[in-house]
C-alpha positions, 0 to 999 in steps of 0.5 A, spaced: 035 262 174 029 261 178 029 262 185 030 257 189 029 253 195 033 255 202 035 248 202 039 247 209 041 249 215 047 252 217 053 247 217 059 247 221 065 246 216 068 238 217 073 239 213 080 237 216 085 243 212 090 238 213 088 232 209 091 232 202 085 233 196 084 226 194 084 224 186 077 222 183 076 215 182 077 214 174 075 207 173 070 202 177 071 194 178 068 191 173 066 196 169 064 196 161 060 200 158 060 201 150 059 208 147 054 205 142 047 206 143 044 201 146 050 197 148 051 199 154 052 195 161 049 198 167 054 199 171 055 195 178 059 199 182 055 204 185 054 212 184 062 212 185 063 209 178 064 216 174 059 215 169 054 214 174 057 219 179 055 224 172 048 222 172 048 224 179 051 231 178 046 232 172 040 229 177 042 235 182 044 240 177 036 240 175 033 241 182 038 246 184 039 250 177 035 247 172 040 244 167 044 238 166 051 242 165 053 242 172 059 244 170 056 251 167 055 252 175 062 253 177 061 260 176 054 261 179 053 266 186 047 269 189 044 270 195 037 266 194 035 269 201 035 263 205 039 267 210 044 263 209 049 269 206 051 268 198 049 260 195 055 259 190 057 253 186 056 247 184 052 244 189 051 251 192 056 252 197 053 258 202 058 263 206 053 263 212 054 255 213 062 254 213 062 249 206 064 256 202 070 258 207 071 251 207 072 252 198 076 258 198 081 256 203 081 250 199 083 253 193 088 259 196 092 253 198 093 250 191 093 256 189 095 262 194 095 267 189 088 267 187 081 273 186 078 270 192 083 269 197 083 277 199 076 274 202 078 270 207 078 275 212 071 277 211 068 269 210 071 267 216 067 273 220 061 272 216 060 264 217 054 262 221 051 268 219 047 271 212 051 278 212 055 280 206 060 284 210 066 285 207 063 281 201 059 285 196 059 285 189 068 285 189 068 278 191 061 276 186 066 278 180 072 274 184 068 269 184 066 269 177 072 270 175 075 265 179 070 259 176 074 259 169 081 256 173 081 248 174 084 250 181 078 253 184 073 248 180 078 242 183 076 245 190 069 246 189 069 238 187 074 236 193 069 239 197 063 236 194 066 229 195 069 230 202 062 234 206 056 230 201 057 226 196 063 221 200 060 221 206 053 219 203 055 213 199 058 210 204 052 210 209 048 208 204 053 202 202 053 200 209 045 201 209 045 195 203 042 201 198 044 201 191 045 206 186 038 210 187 039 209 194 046 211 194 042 218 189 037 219 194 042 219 200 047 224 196 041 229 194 038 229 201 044 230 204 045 236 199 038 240 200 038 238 207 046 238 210 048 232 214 047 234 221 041 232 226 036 237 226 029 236 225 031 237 218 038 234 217 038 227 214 041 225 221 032 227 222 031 224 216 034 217 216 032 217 223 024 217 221 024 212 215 028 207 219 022 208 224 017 206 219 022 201 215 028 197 215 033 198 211 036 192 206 041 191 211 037 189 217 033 185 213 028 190 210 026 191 203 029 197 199 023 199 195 020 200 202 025 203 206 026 207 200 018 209 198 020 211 208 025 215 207 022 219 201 016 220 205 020 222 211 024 227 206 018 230 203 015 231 212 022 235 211 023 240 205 015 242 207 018 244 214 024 248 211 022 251 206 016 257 204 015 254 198 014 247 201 015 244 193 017 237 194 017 235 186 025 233 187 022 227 190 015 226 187 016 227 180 024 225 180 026 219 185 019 217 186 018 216 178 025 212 178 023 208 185 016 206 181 020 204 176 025 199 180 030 203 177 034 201 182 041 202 178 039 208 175 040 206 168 038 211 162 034 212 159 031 217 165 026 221 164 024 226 170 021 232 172 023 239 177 019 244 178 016 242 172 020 242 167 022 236 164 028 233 163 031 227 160 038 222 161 038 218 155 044 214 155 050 214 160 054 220 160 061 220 159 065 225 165 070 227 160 067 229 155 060 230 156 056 237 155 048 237 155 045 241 150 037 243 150 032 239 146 028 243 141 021 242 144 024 243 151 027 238 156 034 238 157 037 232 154 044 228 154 
């Protein structure tokens, strides 16, 4: 796996522990989509439509950890040296930042017998730090192990919906975007966390809308988009050693161009250089990506 970008700044957890996991929606309004090549529809309900919220995580997956199989993901745990301790899971939860606390107690309440919940101590003094105290490599392999149990997956997804994909959709709704927007509000708030700093998307937002008003105030949306993807790409050059920006110039941007507005497939992108290809919708039930002979990774 390539090392990959220090992607946000430390979070505080928002989570309420008390608020019960919410179901995944399973079905959109209006939706139908044929299973045959070439007879889908574009689905009209935005990137919470299951289908579309898959190509999202394939989206995500291919900047983050160079595949489409989101799901392999689940297992993943490293520290990638961001200071921000471990980097784990499917959107990469950090110990340092509170959104990997927040995954673990989240899967011992579901599950109070479980490899990771002996850590839990030691998350909570690690929080807001990149420190590995009382971590180390017993709660790597914890972690490991606990990717093959639905419990744990199920708390890396709530997790997911809560803090990112949820709160994202919503204000890209409200901002009249549509499904791309919607993408690019997600991904942004993944990379970049959903606070004010400079470089949060709070900052983000903020610049674009000084350069472009949103849909709905008014604006054009490729503009307001082509604003918020300038202003995203001012972030990652100051947030990151690398300041590699292709997530927005050979991914959003290519769809953008395209007025691909409802991120239809087929989609065909890059990240970090490597190519990638989306060619019809993904069935969220069934679907596992596999590589393609001549290289990009194709579903």
């Amino acid at each position: 796996m390539r090392d990959r970008p220090a992607r946000r700044k430390p979070r505080i957890a928002r989570r309420n522990p008390r608020i019960a996991r919410r179901d995944l929606r399973i079905a959109c309004a209006g939706l139908a989509v044929a299973l045959t090549v070439g007879a889908a529809r574009t689905p009209e309900d935005g990137l919470d439509c299951p289908r579309v919220k898959e190509v999202a995580m394939e989206l995500v997956a291919s900047a983050e950890n160079s595949t489409l199989d989101w799901r392999s993901q689940y297992q993943y745990i490293e520290d990638i040296g961001d200071g921000q301790g471990y980097t784990g899971g499917i959107i990469g939860f950090c110990s340092g930042t509170g959104d990997m606390l927040e995954v673990v107690t989240l899967y011992t309440r579901h599950k109070p017998a479980n490899p990771l919940a002996a850590f839990l101590p030691a998350l909570r003094k690690v929080n807001g730090t990149s420190s590995h105290a009382g971590l180390g490599d017993p709660f790597v392999k914890a972690w490991k192990a606990a990717a093959a149990d639905e419990a744990f997956q199920a708390a890396q997804e709530e997790e997911r919906d809560h803090v990112y994909f949820g709160p994202s959709v919503r204000r890209a709704k409200a901002d009249g975007l549509r499904t791309l927007g919607q993408f690019i509000y997600f991904d942004a708030t993944v990379m970049h966390g959903n606070g004010d700093d400079r470089n949060g998307f709070g900052s983000i937002r903020k610049n674009a809308m000084a350069k472009a008003k949103p849909p709905a105030l008014g604006g054009d949306e490729a503009a307001y988009l082509n604003a918020f993807l300038d202003a995203r790409k001012a972030a990652i050059k100051r947030a990151t050693v690398h300041g590699n920006t292709s997530r927005v110039d050979t991914e959003q941007r290519v769809f953008l161009n395209e007025r691909n507005f409802t991120l239809e497939p087929p989609l065909r992108w890059k990240t970090y250089g490597d190519p990638y290809e989306i060619r019809n919708w993904p069935s969220p039930e069934a679907h596992r990506p596999t590589a393609s002979p001549s290289g990009p990774t194709v579903t």
